[in-house]
N, CA, C and O atoms as a MOPAC input file, in Angstrom:
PM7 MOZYME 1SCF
protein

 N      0.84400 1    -1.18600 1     0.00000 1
 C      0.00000 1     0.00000 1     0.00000 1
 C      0.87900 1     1.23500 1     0.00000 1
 O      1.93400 1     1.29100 1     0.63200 1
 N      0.41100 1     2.18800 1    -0.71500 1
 C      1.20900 1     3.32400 1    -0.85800 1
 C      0.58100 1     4.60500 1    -0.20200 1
 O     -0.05700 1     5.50300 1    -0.75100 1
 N      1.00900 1     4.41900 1     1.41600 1
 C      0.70200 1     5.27600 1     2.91500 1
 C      0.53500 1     6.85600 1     1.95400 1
 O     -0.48700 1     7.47500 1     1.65900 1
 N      2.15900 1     7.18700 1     1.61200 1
 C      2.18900 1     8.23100 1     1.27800 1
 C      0.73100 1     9.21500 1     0.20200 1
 O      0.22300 1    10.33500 1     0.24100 1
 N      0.56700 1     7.88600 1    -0.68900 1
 C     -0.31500 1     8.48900 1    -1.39000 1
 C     -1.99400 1     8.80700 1    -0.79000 1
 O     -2.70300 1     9.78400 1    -1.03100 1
 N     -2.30100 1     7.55500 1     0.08700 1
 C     -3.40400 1     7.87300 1     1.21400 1
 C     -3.27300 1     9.46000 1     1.82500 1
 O     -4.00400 1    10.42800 1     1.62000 1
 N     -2.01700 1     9.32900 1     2.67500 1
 C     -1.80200 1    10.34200 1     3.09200 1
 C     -2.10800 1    11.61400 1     2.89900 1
 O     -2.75200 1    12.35100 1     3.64600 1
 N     -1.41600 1    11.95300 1     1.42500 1
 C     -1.73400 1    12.93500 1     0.65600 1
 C     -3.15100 1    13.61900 1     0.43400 1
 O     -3.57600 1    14.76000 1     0.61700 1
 N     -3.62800 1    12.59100 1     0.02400 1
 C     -5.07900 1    12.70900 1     0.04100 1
 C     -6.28800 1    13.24600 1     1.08300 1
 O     -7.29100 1    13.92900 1     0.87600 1
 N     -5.66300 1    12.54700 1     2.45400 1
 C     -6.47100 1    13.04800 1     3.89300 1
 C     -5.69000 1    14.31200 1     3.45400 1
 O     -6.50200 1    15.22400 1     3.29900 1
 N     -4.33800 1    14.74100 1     3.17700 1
 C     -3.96400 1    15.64800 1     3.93600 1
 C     -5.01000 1    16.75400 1     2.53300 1
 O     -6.04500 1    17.14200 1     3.07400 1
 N     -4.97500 1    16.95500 1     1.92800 1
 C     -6.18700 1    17.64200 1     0.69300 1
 C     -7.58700 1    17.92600 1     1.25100 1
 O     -8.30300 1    18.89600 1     1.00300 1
 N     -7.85100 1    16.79100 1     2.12500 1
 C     -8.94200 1    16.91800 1     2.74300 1
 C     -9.34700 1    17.63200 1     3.50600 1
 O    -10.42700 1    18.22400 1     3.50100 1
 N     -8.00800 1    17.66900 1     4.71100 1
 C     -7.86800 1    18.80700 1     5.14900 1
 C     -7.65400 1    20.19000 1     5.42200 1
 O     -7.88000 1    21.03500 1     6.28900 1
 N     -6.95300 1    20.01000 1     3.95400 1
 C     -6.45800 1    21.43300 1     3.87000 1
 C     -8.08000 1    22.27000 1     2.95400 1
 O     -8.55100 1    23.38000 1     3.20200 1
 N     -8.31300 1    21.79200 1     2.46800 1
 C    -10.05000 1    22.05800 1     1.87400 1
 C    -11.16900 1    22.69900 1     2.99300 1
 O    -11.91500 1    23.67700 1     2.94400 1
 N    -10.87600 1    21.53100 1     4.14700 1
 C    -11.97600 1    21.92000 1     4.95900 1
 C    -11.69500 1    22.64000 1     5.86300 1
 O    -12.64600 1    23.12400 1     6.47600 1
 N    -10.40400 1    22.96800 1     6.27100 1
 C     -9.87700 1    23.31300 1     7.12200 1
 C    -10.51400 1    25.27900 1     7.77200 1
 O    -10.38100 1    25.88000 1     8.83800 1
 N    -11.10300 1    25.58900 1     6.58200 1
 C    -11.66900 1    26.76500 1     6.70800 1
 C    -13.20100 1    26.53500 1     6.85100 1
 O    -13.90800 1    27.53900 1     6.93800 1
 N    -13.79200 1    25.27600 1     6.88500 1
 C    -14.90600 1    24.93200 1     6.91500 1
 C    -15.33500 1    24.82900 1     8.27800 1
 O    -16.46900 1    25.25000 1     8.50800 1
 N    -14.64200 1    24.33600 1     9.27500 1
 C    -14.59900 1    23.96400 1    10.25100 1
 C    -16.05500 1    23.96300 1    11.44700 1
 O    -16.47100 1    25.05100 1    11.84600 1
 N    -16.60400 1    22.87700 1    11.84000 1
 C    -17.72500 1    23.24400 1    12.79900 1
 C    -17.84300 1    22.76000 1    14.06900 1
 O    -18.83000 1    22.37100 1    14.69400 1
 N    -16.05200 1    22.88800 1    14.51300 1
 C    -16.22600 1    21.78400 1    15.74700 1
 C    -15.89600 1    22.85900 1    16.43900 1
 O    -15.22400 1    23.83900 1    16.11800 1
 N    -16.71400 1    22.43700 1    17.92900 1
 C    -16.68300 1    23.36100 1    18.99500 1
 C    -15.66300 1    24.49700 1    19.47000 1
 O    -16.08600 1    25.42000 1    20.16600 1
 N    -14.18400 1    24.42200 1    19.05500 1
 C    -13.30600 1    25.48700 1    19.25400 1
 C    -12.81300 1    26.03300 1    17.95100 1
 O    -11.74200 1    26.63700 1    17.90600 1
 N    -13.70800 1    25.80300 1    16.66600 1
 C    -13.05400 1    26.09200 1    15.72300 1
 C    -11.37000 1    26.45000 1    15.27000 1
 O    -11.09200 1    27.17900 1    14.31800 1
 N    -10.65500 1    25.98300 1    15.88800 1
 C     -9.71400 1    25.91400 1    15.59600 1
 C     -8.58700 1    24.79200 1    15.14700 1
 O     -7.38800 1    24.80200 1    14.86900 1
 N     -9.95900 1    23.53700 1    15.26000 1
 C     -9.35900 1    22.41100 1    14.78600 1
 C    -10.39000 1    21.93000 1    13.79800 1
 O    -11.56900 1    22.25800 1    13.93800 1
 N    -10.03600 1    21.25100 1    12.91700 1
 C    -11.16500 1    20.16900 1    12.26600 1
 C    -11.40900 1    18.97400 1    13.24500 1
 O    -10.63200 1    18.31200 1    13.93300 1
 N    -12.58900 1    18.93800 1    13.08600 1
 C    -13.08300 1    17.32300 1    13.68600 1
 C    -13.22700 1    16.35500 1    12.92300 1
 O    -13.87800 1    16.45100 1    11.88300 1
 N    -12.63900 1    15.24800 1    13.31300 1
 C    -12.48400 1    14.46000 1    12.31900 1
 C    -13.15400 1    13.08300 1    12.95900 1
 O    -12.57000 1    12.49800 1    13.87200 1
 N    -14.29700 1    12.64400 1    12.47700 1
 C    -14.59900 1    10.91600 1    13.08700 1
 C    -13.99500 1    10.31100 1    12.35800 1
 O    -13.65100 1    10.86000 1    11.31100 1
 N    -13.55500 1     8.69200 1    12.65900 1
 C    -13.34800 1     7.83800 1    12.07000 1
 C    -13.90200 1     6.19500 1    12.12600 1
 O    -14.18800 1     5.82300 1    13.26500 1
 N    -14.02300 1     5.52300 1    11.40500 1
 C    -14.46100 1     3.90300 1    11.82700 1
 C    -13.37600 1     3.57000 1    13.11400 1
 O    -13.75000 1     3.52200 1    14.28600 1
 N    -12.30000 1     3.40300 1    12.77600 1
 C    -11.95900 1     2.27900 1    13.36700 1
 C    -10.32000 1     3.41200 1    13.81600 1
 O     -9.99800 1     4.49000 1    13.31500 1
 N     -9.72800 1     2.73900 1    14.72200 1
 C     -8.47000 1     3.03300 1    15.45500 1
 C     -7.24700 1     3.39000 1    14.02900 1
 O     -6.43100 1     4.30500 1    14.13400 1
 N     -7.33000 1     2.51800 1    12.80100 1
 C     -6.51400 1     2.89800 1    12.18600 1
 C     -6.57300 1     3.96900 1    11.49600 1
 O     -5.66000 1     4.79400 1    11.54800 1
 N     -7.42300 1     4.10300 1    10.89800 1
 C     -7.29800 1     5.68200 1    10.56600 1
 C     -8.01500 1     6.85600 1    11.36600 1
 O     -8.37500 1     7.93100 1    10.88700 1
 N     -8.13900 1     6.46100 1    12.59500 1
 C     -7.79000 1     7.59700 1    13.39900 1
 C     -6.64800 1     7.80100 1    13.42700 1
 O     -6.34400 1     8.99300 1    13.38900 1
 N     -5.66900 1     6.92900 1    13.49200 1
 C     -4.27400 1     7.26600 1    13.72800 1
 C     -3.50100 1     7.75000 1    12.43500 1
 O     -2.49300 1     8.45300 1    12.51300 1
 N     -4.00500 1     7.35400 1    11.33300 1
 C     -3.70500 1     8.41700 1    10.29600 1
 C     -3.87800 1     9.57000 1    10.48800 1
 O     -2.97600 1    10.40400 1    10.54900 1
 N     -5.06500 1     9.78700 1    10.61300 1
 C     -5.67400 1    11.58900 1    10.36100 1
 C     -4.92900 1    12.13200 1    11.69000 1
 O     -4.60300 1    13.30600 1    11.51100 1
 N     -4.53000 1    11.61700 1    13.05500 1
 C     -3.71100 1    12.65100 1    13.40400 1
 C     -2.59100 1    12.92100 1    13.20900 1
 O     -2.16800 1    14.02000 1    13.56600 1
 N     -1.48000 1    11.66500 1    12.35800 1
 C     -0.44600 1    11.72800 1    11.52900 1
 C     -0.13900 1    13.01300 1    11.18700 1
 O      0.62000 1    13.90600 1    11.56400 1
 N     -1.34900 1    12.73500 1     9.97400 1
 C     -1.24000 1    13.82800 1     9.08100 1
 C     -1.81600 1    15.49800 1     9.12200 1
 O     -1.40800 1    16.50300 1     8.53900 1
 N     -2.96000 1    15.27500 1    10.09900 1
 C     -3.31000 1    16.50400 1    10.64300 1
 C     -2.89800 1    17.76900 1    11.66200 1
 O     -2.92700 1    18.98300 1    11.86000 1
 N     -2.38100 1    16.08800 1    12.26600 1
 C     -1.53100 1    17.30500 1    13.85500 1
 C     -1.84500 1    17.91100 1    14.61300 1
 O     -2.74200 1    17.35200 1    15.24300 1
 N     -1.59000 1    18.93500 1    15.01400 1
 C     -2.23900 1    20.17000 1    15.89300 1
 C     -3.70300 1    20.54600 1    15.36500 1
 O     -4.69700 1    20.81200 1    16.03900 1
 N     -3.55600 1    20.49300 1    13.92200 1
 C     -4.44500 1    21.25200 1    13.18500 1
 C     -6.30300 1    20.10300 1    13.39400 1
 O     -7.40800 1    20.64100 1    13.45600 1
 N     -6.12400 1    18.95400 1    13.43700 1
 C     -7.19800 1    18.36200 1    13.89600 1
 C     -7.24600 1    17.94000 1    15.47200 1
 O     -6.35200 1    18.00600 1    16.31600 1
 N     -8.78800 1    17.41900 1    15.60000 1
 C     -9.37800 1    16.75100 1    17.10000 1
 C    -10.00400 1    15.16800 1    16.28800 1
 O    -10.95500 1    15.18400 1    15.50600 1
 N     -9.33100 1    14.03400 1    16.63100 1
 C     -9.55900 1    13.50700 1    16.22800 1
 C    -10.70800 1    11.85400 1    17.07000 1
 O    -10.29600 1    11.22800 1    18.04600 1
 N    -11.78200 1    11.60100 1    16.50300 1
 C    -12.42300 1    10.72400 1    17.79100 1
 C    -12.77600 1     9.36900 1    16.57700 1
 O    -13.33300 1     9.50400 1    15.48700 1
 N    -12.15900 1     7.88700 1    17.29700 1
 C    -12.10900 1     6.85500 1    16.85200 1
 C    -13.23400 1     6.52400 1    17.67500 1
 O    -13.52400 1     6.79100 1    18.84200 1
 N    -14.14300 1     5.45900 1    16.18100 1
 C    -15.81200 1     4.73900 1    16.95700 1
 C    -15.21900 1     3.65800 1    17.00100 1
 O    -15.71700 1     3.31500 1    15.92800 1
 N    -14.55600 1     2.73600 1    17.28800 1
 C    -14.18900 1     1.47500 1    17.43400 1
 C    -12.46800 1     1.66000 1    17.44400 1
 O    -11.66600 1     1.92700 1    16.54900 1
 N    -12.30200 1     1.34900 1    19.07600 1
 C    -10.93400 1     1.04100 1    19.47000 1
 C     -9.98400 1     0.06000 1    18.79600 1
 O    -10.35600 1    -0.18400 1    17.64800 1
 N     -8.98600 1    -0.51300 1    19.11900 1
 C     -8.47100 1    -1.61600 1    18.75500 1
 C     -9.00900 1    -2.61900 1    18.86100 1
 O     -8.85400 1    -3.26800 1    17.82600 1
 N     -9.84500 1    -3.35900 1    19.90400 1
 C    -10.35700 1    -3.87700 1    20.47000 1
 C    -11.54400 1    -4.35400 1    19.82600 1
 O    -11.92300 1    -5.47800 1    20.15400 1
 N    -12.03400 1    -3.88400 1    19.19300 1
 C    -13.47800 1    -3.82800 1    18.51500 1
 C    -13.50800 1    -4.56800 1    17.17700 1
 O    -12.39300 1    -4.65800 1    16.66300 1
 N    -14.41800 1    -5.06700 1    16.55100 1
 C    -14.51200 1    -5.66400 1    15.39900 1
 C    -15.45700 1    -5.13300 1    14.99800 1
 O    -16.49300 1    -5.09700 1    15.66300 1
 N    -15.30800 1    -4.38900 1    13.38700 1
 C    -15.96200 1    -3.66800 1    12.84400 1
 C    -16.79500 1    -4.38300 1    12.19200 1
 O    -17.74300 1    -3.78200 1    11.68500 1
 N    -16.72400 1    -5.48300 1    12.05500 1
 C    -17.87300 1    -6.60900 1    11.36600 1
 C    -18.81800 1    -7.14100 1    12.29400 1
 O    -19.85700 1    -7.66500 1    11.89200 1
 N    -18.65100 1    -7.08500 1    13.00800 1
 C    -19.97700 1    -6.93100 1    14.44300 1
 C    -20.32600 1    -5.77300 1    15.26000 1
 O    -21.08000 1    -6.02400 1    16.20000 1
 N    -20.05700 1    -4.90600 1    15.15800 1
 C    -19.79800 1    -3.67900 1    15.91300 1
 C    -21.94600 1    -3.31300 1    15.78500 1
 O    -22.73500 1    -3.46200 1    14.85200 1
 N    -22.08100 1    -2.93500 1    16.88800 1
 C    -23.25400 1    -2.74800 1    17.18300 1
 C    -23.36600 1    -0.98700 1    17.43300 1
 O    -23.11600 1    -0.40400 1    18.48800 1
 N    -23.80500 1    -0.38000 1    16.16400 1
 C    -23.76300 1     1.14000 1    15.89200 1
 C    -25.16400 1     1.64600 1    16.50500 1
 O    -26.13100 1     0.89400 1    16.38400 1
 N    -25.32500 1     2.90800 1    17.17200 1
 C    -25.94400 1     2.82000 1    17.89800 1
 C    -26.48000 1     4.54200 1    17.90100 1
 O    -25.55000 1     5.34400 1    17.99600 1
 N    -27.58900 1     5.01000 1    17.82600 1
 C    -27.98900 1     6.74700 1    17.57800 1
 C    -26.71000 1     7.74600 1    17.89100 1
 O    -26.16700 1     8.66400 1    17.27800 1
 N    -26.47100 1     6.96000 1    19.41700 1
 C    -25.08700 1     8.19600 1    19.90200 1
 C    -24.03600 1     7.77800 1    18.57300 1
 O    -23.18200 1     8.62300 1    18.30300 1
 N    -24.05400 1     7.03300 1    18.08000 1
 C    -22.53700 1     7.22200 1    16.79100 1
 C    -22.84800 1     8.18300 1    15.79600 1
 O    -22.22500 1     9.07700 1    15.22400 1
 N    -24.10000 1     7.68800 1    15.76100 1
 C    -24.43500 1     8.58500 1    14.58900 1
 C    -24.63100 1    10.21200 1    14.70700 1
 O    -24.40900 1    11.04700 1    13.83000 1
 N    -25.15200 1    10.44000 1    16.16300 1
 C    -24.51500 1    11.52300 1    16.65700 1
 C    -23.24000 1    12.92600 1    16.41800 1
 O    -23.14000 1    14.14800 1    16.30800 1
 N    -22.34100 1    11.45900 1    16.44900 1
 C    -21.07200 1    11.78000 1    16.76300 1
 C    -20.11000 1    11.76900 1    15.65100 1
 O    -18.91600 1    12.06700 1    15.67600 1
 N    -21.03400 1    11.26500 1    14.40600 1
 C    -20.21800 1    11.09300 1    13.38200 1
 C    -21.27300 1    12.48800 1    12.31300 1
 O    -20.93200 1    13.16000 1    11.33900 1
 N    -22.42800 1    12.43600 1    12.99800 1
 C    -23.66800 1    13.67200 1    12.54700 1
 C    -22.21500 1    15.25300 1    12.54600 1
 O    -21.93900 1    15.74500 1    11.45200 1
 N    -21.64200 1    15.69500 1    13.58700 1
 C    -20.82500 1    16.72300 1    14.43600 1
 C    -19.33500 1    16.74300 1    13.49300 1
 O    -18.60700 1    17.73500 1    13.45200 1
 N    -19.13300 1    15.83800 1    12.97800 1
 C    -18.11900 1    15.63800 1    12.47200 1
 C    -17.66900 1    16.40900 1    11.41400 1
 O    -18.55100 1    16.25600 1    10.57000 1
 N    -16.46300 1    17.46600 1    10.74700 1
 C    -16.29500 1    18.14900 1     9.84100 1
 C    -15.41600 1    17.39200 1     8.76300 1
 O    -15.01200 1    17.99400 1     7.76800 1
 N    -15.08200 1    15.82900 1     9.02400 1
 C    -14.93200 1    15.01500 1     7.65900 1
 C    -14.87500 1    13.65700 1     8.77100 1
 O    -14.65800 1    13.70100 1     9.98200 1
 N    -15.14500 1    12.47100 1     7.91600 1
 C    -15.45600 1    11.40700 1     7.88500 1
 C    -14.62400 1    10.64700 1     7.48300 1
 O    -14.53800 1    10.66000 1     6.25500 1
 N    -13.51900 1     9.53000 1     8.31300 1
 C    -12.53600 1     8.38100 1     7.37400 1
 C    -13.29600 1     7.16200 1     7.83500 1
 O    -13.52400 1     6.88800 1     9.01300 1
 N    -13.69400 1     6.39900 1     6.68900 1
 C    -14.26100 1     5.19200 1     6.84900 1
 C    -12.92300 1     4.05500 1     5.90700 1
 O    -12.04400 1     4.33700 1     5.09300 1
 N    -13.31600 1     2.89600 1     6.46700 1
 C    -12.47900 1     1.96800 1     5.41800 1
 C    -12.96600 1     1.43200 1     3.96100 1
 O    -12.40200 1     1.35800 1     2.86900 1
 N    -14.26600 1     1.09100 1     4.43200 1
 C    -15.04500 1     0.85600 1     3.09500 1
 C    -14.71900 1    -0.42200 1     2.78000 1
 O    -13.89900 1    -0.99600 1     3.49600 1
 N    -15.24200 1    -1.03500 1     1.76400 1
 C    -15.09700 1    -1.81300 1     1.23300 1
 C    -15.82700 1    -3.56800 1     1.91600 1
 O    -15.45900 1    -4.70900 1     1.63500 1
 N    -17.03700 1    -3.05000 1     2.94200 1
 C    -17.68200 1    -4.17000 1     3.67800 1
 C    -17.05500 1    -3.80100 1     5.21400 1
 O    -17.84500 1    -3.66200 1     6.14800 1
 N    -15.72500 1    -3.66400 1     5.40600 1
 C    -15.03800 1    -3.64700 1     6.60400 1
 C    -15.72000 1    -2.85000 1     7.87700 1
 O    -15.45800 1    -3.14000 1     9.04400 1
 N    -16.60600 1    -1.83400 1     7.49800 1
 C    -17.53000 1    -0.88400 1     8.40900 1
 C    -18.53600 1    -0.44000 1     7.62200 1
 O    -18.53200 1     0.77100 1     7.40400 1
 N    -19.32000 1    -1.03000 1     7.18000 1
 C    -20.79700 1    -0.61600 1     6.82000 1
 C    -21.48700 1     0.21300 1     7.47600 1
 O    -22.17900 1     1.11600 1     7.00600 1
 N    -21.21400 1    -0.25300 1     9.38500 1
 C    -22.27700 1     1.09600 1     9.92100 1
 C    -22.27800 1     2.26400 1    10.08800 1
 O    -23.03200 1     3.04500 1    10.66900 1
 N    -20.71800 1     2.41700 1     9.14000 1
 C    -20.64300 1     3.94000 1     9.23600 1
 C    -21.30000 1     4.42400 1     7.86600 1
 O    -21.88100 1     5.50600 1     7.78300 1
 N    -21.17500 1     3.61200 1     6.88800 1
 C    -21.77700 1     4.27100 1     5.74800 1
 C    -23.69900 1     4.34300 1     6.37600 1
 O    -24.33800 1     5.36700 1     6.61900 1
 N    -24.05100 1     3.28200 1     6.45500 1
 C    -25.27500 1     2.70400 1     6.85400 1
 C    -25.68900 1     4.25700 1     7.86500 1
 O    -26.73800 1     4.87400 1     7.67900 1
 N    -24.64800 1     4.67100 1     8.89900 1
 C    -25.45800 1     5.71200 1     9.84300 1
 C    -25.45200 1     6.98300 1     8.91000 1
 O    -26.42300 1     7.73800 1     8.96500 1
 N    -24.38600 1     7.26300 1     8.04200 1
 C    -23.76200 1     8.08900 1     7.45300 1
 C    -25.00200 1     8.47700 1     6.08900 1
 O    -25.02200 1     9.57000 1     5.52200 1
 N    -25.55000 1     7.81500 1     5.90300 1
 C    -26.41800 1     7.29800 1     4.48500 1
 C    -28.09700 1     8.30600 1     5.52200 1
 O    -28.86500 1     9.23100 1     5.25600 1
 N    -27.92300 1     7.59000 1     6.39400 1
 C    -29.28700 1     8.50900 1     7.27600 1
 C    -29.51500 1     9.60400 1     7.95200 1
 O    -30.49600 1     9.83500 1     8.66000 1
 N    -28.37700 1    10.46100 1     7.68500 1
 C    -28.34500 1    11.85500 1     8.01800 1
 C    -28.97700 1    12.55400 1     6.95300 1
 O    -28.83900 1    12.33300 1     5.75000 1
 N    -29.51300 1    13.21000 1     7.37000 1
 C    -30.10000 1    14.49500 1     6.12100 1
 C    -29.08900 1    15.03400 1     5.82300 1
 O    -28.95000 1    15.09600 1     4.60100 1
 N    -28.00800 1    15.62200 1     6.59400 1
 C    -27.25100 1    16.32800 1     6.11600 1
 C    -26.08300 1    16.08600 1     6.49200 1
 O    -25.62000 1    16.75300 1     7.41700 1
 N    -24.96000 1    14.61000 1     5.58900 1
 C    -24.24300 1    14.25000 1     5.99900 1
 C    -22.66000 1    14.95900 1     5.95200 1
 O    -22.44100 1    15.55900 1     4.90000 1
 N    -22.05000 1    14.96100 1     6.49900 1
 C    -20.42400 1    15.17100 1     6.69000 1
 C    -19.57800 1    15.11300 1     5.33800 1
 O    -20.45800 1    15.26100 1     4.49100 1
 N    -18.96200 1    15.04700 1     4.99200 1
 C    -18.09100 1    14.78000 1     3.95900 1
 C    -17.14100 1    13.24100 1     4.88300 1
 O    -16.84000 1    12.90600 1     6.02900 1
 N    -16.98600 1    12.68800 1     3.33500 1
 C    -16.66100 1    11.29000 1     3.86900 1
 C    -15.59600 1    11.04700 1     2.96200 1
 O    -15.59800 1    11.36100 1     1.77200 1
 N    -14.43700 1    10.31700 1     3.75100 1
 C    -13.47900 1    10.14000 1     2.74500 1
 C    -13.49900 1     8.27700 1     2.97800 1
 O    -13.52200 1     7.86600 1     4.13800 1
 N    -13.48900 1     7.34300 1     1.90500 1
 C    -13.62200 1     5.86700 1     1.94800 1
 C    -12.11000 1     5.36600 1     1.70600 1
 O    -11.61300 1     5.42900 1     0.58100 1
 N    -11.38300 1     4.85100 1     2.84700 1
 C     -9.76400 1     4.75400 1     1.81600 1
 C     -9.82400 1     3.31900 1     1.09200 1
 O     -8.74800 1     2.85000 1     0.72200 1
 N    -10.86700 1     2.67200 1     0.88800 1
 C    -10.77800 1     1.77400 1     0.56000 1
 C    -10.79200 1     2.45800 1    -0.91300 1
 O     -9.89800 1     2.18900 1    -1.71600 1
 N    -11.60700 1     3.15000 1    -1.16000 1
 C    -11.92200 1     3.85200 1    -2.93700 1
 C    -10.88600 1     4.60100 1    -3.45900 1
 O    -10.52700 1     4.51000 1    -4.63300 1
 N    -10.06600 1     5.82100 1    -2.10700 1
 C     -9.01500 1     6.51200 1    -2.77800 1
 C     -7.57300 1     5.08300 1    -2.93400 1
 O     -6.65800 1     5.34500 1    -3.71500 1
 N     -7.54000 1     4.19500 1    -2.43700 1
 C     -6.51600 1     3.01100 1    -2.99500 1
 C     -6.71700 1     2.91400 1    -4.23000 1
 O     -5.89900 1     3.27000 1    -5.07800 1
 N     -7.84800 1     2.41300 1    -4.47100 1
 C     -8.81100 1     1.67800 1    -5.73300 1
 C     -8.00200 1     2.27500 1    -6.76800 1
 O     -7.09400 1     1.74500 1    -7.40800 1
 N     -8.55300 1     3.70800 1    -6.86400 1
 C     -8.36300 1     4.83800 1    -7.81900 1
 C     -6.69400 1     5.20200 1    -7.97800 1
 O     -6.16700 1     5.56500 1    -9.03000 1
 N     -6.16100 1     5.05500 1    -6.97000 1
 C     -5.15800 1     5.64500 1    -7.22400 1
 C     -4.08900 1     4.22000 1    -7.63800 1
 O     -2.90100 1     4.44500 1    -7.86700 1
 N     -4.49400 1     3.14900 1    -7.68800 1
 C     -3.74500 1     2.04500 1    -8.11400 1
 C     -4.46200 1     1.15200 1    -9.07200 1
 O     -3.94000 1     0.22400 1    -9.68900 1
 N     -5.52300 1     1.46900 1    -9.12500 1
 C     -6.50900 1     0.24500 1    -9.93100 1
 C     -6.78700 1    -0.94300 1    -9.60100 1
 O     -7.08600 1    -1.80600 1   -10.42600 1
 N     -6.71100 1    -1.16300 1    -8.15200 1
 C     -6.76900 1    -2.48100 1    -7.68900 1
 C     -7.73800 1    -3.17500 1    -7.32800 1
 O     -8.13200 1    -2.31600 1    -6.53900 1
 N     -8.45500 1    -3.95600 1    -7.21200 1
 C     -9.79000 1    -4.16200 1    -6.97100 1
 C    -10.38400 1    -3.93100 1    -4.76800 1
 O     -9.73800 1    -4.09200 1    -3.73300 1
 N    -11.04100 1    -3.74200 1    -4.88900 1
 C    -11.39400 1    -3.02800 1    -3.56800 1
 C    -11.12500 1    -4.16000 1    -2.39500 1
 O    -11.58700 1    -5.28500 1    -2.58900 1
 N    -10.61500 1    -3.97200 1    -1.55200 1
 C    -10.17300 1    -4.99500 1    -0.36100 1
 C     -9.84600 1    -4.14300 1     0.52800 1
 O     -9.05000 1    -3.20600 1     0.58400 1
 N    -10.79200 1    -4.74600 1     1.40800 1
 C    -11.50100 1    -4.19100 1     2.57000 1
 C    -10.12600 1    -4.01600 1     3.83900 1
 O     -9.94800 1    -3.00600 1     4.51900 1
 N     -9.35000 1    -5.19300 1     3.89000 1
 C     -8.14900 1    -4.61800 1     4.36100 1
 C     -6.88100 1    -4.07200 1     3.64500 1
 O     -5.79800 1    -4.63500 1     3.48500 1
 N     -7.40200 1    -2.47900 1     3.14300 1
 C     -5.83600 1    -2.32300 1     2.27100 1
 C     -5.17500 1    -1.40500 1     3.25100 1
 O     -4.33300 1    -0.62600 1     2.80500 1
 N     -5.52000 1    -1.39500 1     4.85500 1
 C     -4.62700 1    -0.71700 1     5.58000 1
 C     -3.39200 1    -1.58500 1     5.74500 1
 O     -2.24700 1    -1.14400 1     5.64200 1
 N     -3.76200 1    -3.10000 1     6.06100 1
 C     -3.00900 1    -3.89600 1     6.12000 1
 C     -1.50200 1    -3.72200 1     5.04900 1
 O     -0.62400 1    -4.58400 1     5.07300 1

């Protein structure tokens, strides 16, 4: 997998929204994410400049994960969205899909896809 080029990409994301901003101290982007790993991207690459809140720890399995109003909540508040995609967390698309007025969402399973042509696999953090 080519980190750097993921990377790049959140970091676009950020730099886009970064004037968009609707999280409580405006001075950071808020960023939800599925799962522990790319939370730990987006503060990689964000830094100071984001607040970043993971819905499923290490601990958690995103293929059973029992999503629940408060996520959707919490992913509702959010000024961008990293999901994995590709089957690996559905309930974020699934909560994400039932907002009226959803977040901006970045899928890294799709920016891989695209940027290599590879067919979609659900673990391409791996």
């Amino acid at each position: 997998m080519n980190r750097l080029a993921i990377a790049a990409a959140l970091l676009l994301c950020v730099r886009v929204l970064t004037g968009c901003g609707s999280s409580p101290d405006d001075e950071h982007l808020s960023i939800v994410t599925s799962t522990n790993v790319w939370a730990d991207v987006a503060a990689q690459v964000g830094g100071d400049l984001v607040e970043v809140t993971s819905i499923i720890g290490s601990s958690g399995d995103p293929h059973s994960f029992d999503a629940s109003a408060r996520v959707q909540l919490t992913l509702s508040k959010a000024d961008l969205v990293i999901v994995n995609g590709g089957g690996y967390d559905d309930f974020a698309t699934t909560l994400l899909d039932g907002l009226t007025t959803p977040p901006p969402a970045v899928t890294a399973v799709t920016v891989f896809t695209e940027l290599h042509g590879a067919d979609d696999n659900e673990h391409v953090w791996y």
